[in-house]
Phi, psi and omega in degrees: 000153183260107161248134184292135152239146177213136197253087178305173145321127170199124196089013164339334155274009187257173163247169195267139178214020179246090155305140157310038186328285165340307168292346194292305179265010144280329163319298189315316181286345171268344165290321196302338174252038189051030166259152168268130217213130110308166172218151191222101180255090193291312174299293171330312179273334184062031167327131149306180151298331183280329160307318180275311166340299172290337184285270164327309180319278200290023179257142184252127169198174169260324168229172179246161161208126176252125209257165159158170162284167170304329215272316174254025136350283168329304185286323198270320192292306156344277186316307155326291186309328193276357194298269161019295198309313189256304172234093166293346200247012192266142174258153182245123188237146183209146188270157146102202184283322169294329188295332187302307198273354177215058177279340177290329189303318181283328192254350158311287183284002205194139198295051156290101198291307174215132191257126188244135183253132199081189162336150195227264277266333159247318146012279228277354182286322193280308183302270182354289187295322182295319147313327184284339210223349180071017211262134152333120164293323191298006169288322213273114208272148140116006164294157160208135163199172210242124183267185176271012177237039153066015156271177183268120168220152182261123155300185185257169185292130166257135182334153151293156185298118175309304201221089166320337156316326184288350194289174152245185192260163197316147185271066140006305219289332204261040151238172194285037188345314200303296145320296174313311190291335186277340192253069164317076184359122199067006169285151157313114198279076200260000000 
């Protein structure tokens, strides 16, 4: 499958100096299961909305995944619409401490297909093949998603990773790396 990951903005009076670890080893682990994986790093490019509008018009993917804090709700709602706007039939899926910390909220408020909860990295390999294959979602443990009569339904919680060494490392090359690196933690923001 071709999946879009897209890393909004945060900290937007900051220069960005937070690599997206979290999307890194979701990139890894889907390359790693023969997927074709973008990275659209909207925080990095510092993109206008209009920059991401026009951006988004023009991506060709089968799914979308969006990572982030609870803190860019707003921005993640934002985003959701113009997905919506441009590919209506795509499912979106989102992530990170916001899908952890408010998923009924995200599929309640907001045209989201699935909220992946906790860890992602064996999550989102299981979530994929099961859309891929058209497979029950209620399998795929550590999920909250919109059933086809439009409910909410939660899987149980998936186990934490026992041994992060099992991960492979983060898809580094398909970020702006460059931006990160210039931008040091603690530096001054000039």
């Amino acid at each position: 499958m071709k999946i879009l990951l897209i890393n909004p903005p945060i900290r937007e009076w900051s220069k960005p100096n937070i690599f997206p670890l979290g999307l890194g080893y979701i990139a890894a682990v889907l390359l790693s299961e023969g997927h074709e994986v973008e990275v659209l790093d909207i925080n990095a490019h510092r993109f206008t909305r209009e920059e991401v509008e026009n951006n988004i018009k023009n991506r060709d993917f089968d799914v979308v995944g969006i990572g982030g804090i609870v803190t860019i709700y707003k921005y993640i709602k934002w985003l959701v619409t113009i997905l919506r706007k441009y590919h209506p039939k795509k499912k979106i899926i989102v992530g990170g401490s916001v899908g952890t910390s408010i998923p009924n909220i995200m599929l309640e408020k907001n045209e989201v297909d699935i909220v992946c909860m906790g860890e992602g990295e064996n999550t989102i390999g299981e979530l994929i093949h099961a859309l891929e294959s058209n497979e029950d979602l209620s399998k795929v443990k550590g999920i909250c998603y919109k059933d086809k009569n439009g409910n909410i339904c939660k899987t149980p919680r998936r186990e934490p990773i026992p041994d992060l060494d099992k991960l492979p490392f983060p898809a580094w090359d398909l970020f702006p790396m460059e931006i990160y690196l210039k931008n040091p933690v603690g530096a001054p923001n000039r």
